[in-house]
KOLVO-292983 format. One record per residue: residue number from 1; residue in three letters; x, z negated, y negated of N, C-alpha, C in turn. Coordinates in pm, whole numbers. Last residue first. Layout:
+------+------+--------+--------+--------+--------+--------+--------+--------+--------+--------+
: seza : bavo :   n.px :   n.pz :   n.py :  ca.px :  ca.pz :  ca.py :   c.px :   c.pz :   c.py :
+------+------+--------+--------+--------+--------+--------+--------+--------+--------+--------+
:  NUM :  ALA :      X :      Z :      Y :      X :      Z :      Y :      X :      Z :      Y :
...
+------+------+--------+--------+--------+--------+--------+--------+--------+--------+--------+
***
This chain:
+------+------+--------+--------+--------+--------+--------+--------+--------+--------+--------+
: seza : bavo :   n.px :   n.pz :   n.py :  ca.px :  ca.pz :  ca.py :   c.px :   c.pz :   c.py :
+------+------+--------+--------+--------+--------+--------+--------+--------+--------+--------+
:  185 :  UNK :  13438 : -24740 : -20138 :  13586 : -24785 : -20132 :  13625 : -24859 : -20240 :
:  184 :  UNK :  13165 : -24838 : -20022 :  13220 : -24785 : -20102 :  13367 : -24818 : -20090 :
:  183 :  UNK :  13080 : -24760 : -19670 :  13077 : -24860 : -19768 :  13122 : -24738 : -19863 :
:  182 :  UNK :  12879 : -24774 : -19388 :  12963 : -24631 : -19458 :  12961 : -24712 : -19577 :
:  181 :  UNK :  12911 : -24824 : -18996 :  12873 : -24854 : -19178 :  12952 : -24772 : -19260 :
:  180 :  UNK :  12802 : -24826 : -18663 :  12879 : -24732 : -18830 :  12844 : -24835 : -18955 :
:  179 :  UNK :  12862 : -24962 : -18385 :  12789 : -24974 : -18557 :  12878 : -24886 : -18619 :
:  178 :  UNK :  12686 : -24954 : -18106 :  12776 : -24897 : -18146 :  12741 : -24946 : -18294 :
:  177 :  UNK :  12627 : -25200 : -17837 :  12584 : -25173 : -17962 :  12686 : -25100 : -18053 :
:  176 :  UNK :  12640 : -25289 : -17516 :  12747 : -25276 : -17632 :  12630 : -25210 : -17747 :
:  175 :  UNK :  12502 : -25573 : -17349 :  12494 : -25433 : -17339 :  12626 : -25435 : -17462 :
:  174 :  UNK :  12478 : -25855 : -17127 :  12560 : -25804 : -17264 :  12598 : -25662 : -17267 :
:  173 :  UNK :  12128 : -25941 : -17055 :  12234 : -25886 : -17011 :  12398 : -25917 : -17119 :
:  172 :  UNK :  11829 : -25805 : -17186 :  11894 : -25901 : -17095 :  12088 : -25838 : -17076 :
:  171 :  UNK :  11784 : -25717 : -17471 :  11650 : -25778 : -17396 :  11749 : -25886 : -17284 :
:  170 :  UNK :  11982 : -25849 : -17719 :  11983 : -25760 : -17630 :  11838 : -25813 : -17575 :
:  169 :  UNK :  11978 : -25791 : -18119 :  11948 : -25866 : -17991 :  11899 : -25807 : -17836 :
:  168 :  UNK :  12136 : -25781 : -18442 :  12066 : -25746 : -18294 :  12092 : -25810 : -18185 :
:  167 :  UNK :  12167 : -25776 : -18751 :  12159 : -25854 : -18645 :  12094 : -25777 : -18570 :
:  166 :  UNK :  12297 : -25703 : -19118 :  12238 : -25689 : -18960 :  12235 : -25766 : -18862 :
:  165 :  UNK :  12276 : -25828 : -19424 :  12344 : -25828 : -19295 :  12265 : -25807 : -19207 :
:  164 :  UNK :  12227 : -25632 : -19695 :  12196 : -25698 : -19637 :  12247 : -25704 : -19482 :
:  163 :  UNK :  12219 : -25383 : -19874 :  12334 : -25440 : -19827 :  12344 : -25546 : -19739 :
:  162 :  UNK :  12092 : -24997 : -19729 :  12136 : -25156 : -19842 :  12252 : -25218 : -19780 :
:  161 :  UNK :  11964 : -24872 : -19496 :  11987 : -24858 : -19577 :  12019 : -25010 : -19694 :
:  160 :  UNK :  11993 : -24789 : -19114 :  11942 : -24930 : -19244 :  12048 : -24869 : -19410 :
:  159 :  UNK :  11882 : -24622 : -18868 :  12009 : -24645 : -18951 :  11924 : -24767 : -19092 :
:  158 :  UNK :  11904 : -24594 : -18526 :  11867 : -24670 : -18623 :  11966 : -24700 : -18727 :
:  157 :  UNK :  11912 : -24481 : -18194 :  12006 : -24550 : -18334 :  11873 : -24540 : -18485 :
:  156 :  UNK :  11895 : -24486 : -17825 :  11845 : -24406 : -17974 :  11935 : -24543 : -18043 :
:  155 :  UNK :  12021 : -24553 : -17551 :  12061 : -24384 : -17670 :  12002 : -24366 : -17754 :
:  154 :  UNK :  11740 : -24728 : -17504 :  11872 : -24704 : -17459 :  11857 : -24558 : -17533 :
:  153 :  UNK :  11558 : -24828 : -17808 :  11599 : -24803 : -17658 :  11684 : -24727 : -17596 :
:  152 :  UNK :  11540 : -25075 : -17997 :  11637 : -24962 : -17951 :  11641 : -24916 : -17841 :
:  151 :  UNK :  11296 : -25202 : -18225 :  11308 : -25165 : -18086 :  11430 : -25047 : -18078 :
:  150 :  UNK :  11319 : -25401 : -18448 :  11315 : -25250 : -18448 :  11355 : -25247 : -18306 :
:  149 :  UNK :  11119 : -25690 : -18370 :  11197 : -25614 : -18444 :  11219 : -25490 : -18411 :
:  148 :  UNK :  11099 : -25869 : -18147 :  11017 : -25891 : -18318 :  11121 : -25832 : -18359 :
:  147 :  UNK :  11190 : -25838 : -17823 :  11023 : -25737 : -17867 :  10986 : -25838 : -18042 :
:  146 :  UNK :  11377 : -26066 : -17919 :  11310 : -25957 : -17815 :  11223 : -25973 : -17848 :
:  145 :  UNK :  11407 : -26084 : -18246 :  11435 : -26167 : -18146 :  11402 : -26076 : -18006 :
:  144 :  UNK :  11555 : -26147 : -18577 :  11553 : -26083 : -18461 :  11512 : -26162 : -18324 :
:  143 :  UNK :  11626 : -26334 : -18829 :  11524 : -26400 : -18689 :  11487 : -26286 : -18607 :
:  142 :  UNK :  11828 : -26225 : -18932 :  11852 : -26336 : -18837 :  11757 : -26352 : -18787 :
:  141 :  UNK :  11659 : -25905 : -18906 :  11786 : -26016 : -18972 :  11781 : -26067 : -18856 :
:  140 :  UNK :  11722 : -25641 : -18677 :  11630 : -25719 : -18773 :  11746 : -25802 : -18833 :
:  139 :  UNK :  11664 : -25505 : -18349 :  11775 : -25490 : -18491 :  11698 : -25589 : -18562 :
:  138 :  UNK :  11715 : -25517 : -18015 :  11660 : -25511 : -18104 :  11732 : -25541 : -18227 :
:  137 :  UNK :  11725 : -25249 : -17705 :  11803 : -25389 : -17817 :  11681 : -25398 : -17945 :
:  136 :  UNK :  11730 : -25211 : -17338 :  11674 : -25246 : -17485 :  11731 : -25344 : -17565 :
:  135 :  UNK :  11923 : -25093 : -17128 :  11872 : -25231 : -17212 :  11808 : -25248 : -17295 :
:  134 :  UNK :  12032 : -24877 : -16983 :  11892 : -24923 : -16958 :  11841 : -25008 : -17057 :
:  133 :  UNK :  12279 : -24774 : -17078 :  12175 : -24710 : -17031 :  12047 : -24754 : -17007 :
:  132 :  UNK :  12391 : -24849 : -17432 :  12358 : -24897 : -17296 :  12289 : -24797 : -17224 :
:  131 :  UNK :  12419 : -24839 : -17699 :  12481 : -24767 : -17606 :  12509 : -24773 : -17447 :
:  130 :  UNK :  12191 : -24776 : -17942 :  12248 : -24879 : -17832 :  12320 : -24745 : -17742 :
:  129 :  UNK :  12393 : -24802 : -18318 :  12324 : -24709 : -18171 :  12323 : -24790 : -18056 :
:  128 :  UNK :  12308 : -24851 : -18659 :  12261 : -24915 : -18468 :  12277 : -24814 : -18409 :
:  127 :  UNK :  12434 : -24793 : -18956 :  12340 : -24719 : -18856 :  12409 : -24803 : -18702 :
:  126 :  UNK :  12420 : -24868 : -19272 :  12436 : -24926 : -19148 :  12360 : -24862 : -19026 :
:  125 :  UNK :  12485 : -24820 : -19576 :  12406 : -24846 : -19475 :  12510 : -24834 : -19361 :
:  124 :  UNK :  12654 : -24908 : -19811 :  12536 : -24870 : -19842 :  12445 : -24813 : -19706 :
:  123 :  UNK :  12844 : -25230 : -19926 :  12764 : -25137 : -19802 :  12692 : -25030 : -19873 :
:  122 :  UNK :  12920 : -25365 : -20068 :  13029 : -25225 : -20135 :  12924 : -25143 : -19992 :
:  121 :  UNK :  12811 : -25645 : -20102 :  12768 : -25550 : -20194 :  12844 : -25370 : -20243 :
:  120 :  UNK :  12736 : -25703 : -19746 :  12799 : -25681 : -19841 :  12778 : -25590 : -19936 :
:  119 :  UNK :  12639 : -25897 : -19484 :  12591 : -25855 : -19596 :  12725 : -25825 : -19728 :
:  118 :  UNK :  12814 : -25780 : -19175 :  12748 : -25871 : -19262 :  12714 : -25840 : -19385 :
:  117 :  UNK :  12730 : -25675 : -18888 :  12682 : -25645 : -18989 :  12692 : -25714 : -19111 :
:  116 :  UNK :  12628 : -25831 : -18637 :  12684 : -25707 : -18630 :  12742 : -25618 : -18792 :
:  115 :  UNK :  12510 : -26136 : -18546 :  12546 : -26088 : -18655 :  12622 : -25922 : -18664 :
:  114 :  UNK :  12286 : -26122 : -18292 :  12451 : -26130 : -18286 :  12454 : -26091 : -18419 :
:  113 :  UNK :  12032 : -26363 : -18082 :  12104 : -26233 : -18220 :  12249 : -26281 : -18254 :
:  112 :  UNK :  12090 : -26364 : -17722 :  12082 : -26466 : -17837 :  12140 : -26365 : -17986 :
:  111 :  UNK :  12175 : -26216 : -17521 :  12015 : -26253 : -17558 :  12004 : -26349 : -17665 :
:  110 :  UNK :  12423 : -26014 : -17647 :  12355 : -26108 : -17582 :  12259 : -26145 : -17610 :
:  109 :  UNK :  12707 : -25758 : -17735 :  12531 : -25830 : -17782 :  12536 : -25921 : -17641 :
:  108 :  UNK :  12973 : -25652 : -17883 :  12875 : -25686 : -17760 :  12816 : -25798 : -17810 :
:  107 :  UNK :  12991 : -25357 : -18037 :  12993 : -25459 : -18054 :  12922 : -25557 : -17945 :
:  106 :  UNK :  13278 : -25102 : -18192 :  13167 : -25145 : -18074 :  13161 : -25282 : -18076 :
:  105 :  UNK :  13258 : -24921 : -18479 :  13295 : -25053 : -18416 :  13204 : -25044 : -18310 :
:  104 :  UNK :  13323 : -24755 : -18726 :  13241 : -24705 : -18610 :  13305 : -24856 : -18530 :
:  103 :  UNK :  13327 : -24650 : -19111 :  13388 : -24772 : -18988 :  13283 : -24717 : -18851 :
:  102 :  UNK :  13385 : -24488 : -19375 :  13318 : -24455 : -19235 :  13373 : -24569 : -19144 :
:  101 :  UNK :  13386 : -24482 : -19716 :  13451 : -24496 : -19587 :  13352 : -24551 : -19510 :
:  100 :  UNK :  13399 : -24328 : -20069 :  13336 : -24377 : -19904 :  13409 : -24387 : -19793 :
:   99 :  UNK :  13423 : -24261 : -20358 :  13449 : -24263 : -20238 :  13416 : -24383 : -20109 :
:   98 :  UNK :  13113 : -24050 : -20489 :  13174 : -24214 : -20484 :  13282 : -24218 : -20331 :
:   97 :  UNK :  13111 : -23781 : -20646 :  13116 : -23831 : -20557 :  13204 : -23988 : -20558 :
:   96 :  UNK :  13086 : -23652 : -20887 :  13133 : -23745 : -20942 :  13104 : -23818 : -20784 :
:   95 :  UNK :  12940 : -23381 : -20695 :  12962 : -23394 : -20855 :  13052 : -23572 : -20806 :
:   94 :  UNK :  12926 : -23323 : -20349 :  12854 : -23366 : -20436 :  12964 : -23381 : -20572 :
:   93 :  UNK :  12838 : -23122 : -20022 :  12904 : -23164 : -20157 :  12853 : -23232 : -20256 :
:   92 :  UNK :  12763 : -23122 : -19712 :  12703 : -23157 : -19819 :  12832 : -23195 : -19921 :
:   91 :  UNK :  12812 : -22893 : -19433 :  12881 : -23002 : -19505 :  12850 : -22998 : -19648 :
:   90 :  UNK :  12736 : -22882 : -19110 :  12650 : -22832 : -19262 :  12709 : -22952 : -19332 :
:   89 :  UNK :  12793 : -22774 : -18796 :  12859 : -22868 : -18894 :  12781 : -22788 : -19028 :
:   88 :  UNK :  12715 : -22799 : -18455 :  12715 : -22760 : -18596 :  12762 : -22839 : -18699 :
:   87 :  UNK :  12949 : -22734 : -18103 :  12845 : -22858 : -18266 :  12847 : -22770 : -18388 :
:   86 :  UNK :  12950 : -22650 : -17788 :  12972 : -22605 : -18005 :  12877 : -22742 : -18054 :
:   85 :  UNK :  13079 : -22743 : -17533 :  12977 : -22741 : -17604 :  12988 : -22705 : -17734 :
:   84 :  UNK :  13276 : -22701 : -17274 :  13288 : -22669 : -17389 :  13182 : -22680 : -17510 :
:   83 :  UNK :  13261 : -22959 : -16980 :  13271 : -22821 : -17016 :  13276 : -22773 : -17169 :
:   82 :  UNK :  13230 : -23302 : -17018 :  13259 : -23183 : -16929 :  13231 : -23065 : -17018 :
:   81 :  UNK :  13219 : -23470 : -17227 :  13270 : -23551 : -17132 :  13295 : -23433 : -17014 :
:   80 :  UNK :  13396 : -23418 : -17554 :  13293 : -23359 : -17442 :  13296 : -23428 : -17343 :
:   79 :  UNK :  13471 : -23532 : -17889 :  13484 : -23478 : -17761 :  13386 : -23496 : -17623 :
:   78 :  UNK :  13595 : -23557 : -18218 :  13456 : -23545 : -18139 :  13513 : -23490 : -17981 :
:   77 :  UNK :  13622 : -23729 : -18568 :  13705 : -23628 : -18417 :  13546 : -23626 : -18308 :
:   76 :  UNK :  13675 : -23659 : -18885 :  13534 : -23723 : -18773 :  13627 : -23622 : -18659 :
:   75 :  UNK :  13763 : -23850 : -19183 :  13833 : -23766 : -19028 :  13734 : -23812 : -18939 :
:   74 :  UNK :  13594 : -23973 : -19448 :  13726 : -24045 : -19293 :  13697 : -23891 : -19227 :
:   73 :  UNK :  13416 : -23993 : -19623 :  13546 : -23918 : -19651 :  13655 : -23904 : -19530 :
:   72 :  UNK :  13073 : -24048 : -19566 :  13208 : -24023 : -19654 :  13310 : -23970 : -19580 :
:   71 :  UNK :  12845 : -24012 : -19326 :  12880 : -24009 : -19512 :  13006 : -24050 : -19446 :
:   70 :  UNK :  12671 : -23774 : -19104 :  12795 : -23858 : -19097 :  12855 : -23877 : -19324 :
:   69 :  UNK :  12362 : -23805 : -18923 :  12414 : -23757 : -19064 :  12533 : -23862 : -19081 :
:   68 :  UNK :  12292 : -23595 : -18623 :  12387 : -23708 : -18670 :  12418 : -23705 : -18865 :
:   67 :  UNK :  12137 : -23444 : -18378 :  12222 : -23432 : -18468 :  12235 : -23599 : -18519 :
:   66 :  UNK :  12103 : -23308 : -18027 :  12079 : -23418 : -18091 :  12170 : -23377 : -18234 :
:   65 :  UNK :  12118 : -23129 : -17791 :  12041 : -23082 : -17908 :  12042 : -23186 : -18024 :
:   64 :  UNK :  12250 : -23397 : -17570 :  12209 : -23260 : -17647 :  12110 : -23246 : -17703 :
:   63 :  UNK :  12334 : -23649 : -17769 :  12253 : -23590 : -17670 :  12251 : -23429 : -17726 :
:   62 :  UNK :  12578 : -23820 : -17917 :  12503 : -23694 : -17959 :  12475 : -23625 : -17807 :
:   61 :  UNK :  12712 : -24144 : -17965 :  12684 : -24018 : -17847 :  12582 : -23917 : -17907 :
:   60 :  UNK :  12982 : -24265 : -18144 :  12847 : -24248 : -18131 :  12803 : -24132 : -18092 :
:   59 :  UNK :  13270 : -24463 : -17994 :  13209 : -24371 : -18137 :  13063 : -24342 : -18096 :
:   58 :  UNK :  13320 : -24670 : -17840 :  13402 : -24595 : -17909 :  13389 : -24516 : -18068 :
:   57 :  UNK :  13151 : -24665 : -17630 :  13119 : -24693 : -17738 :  13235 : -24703 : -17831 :
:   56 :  UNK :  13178 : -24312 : -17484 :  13219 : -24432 : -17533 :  13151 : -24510 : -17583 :
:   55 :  UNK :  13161 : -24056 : -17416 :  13071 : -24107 : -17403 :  13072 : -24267 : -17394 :
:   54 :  UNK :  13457 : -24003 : -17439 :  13355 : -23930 : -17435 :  13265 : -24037 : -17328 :
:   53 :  UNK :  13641 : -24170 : -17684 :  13624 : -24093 : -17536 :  13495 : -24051 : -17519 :
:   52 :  UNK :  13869 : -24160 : -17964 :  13760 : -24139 : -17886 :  13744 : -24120 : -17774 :
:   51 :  UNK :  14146 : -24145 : -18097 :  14127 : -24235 : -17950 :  13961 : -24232 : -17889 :
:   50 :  UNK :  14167 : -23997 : -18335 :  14131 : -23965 : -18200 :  14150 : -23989 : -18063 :
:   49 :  UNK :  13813 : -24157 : -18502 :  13987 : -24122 : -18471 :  14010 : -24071 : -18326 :
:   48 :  UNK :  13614 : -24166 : -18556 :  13707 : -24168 : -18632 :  13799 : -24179 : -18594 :
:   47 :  UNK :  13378 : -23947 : -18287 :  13492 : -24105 : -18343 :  13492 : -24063 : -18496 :
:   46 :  UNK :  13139 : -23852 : -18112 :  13190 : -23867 : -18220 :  13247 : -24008 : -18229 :
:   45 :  UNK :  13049 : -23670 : -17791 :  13056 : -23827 : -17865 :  13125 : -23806 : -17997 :
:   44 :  UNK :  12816 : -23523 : -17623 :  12898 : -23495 : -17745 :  12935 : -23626 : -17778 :
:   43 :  UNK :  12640 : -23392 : -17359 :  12669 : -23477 : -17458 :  12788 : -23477 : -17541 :
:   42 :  UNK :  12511 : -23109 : -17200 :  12608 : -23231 : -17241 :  12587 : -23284 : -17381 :
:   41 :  UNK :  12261 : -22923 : -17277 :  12231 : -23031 : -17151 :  12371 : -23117 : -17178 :
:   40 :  UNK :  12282 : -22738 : -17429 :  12165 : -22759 : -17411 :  12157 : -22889 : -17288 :
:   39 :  UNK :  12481 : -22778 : -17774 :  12467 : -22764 : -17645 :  12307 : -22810 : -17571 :
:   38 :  UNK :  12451 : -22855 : -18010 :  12389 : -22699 : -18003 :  12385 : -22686 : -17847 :
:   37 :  UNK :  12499 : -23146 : -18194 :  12509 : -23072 : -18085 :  12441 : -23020 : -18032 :
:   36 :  UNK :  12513 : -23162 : -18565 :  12485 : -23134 : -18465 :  12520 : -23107 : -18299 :
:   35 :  UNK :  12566 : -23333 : -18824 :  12680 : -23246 : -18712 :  12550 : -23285 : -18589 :
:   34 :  UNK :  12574 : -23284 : -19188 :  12484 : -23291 : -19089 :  12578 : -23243 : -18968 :
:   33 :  UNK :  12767 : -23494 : -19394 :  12829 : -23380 : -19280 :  12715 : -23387 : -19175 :
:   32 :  UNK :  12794 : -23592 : -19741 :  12759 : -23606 : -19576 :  12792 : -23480 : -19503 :
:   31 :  UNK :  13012 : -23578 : -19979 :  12933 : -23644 : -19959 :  12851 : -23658 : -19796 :
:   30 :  UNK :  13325 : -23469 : -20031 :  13246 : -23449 : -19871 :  13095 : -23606 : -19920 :
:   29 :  UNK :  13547 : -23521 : -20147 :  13434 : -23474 : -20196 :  13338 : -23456 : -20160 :
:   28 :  UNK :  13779 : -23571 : -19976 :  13741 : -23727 : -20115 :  13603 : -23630 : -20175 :
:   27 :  UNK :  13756 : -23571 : -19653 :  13769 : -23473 : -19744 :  13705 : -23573 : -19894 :
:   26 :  UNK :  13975 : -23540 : -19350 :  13924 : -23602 : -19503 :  13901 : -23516 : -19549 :
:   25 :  UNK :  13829 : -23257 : -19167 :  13951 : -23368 : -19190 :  13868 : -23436 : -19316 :
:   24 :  UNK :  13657 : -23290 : -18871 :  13640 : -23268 : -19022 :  13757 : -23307 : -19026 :
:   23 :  UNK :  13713 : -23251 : -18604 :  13623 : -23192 : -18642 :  13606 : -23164 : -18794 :
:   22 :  UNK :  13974 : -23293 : -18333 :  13930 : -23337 : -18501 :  13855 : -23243 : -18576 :
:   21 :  UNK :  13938 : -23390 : -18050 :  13949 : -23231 : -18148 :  13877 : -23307 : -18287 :
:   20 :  UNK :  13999 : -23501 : -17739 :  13927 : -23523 : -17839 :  13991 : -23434 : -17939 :
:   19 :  UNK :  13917 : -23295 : -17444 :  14028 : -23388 : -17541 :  13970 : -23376 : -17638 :
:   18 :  UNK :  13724 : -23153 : -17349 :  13751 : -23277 : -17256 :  13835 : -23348 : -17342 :
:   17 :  UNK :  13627 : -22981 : -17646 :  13647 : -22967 : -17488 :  13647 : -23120 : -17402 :
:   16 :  UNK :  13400 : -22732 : -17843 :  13503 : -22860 : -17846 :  13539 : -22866 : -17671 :
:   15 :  UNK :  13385 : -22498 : -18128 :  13375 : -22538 : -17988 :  13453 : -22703 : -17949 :
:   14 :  UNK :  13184 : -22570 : -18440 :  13299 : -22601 : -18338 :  13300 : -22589 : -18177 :
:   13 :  UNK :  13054 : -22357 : -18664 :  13015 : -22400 : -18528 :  13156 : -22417 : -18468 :
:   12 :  UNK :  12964 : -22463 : -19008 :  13064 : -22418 : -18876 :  12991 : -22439 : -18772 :
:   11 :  UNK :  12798 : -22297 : -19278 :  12793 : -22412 : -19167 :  12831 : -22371 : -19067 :
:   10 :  UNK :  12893 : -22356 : -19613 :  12905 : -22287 : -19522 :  12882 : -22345 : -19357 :
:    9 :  UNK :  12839 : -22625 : -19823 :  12940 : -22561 : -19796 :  12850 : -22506 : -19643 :
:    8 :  UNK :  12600 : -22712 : -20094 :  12633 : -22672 : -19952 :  12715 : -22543 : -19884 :
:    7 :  UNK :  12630 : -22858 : -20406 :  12617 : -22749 : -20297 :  12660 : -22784 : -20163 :
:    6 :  UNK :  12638 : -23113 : -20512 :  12667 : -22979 : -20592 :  12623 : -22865 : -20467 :
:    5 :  UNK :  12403 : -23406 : -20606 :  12415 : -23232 : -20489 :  12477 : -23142 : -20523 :
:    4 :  UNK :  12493 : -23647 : -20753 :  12456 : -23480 : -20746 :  12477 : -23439 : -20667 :
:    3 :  UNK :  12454 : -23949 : -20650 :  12535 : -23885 : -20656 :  12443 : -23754 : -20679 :
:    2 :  UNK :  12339 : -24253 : -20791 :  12334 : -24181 : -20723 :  12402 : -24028 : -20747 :
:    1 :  UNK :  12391 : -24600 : -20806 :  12412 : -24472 : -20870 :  12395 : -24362 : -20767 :
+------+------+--------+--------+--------+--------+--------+--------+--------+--------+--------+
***
């Protein structure tokens, strides 16, 4: 089922700092939250809660200038690893909105595919970040393997739409793999 667009709420600019700062609260009507970081050289990390750290796998890193489309209803906290950066916030409404929940898990990989993901019918996607500096990962089902599948290279993400279970696979090493999934409640 798909939800109506009722409108678009007004778009903030948060300053944020070294402690983590709760950015959205719940909201049961909040279909997505484009959140940007406006800064031109730090990074930005995003949680669900506010044990975030900055530049964790914890939650998921926003390069500068980088944005992020965050679904449903959970409390998004966010914090700086130095000086004050603003994020944008463009918060999407919707009619007969489905409620949703936001999970953010860190997950450690190895050269052998790691289930990250399992197939369920309340999913409706699944976004990969690697959160390694050097490693390359890869995403796919079970027969993921190095270099047969969606290539991650260090700080980019990948989001999957459905319900089907994820898997990724490191090139070498045990890097961390950040996962969101945004289910139905």
């Amino acid at each position: 089922m798909f939800n109506l667009l009722k409108g678009l709420k007004a778009t903030t600019v948060t300053a944020l700092s070294t402690t983590a700062a709760k950015v959205l609260d719940y909201d049961n009507n909040r279909g997505r939250a484009i959140v940007q970081n406006l800064d031109a050289s730090i990074a930005v990390t995003l949680g669900t809660s506010s044990a975030v750290t900055a530049g964790s796998t914890s939650g998921i890193v926003l390069a500068a200038g980088e944005s992020f489309a965050f679904y449903g209803r959970t409390p998004l906290y966010a914090i700086s690893a130095s000086g004050t950066p603003n994020l944008g916030i463009t918060i999407e409404t919707t009619v007969a909105n489905e409620a949703k929940v936001t999970t953010i898990t860190p997950v450690a990989l190895s050269t052998t595919a790691t289930r990250v993901s399992l197939r369920n019918s309340s999913k409706i996607r699944t976004t990969i970040a690697n959160a390694h500096a050097s490693i390359v990962m890869w995403v796919g089902n079970s027969a993921v393997a190095a270099n047969a599948g969606i290539s991650l290279a260090a700080g980019q993400k990948v989001t999957l739409e459905g319900i089907d279970a994820v898997y990724v696979v490191a090139a070498s090493g045990t890097p961390t793999a950040t996962i969101i999934e945004t289910k139905r409640a």
